[in-house]
C-alpha positions as CSV (number, residue, x, y, z in Angstrom):
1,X,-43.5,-83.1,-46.9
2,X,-40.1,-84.4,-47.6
3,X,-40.7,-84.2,-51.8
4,X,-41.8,-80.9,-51.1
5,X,-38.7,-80.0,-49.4
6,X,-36.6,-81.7,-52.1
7,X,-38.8,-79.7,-54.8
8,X,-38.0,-76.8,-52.7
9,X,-34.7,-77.0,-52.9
10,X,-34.2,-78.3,-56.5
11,X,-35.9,-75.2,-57.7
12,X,-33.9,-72.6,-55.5
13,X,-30.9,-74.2,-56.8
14,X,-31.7,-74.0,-60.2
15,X,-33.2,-70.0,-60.1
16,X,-29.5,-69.2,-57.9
17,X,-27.8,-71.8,-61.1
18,X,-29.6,-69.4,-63.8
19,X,-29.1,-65.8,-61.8
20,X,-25.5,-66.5,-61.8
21,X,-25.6,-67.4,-65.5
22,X,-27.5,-64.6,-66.6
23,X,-24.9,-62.5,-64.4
24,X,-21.8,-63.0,-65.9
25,X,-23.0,-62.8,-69.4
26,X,-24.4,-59.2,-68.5
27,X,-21.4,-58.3,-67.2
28,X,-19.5,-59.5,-70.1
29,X,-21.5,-57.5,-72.7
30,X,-21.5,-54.4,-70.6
31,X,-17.6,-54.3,-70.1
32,X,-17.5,-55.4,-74.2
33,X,-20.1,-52.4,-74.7
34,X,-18.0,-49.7,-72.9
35,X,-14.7,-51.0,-74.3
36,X,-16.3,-50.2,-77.9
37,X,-17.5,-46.6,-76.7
């Protein structure tokens, strides 16, 4: 139960890791894309 835990928590981590990645890109392009407009 405890690796299942860990595995548990590794993967949360790394989907909150990649949501906030993929975040600020977005952001970045859409403030870039209304800039050009």
């Amino acid at each position: 139960m405890r690796s299942i835990s860990k595995i548990t928590t590794g993967t949360i981590t790394i989907a909150l890791a990649l949501g906030l990645m993929g975040c600020s890109p977005t952001r970045s392009n859409n403030e870039s894309i209304d800039g050009s407009v």
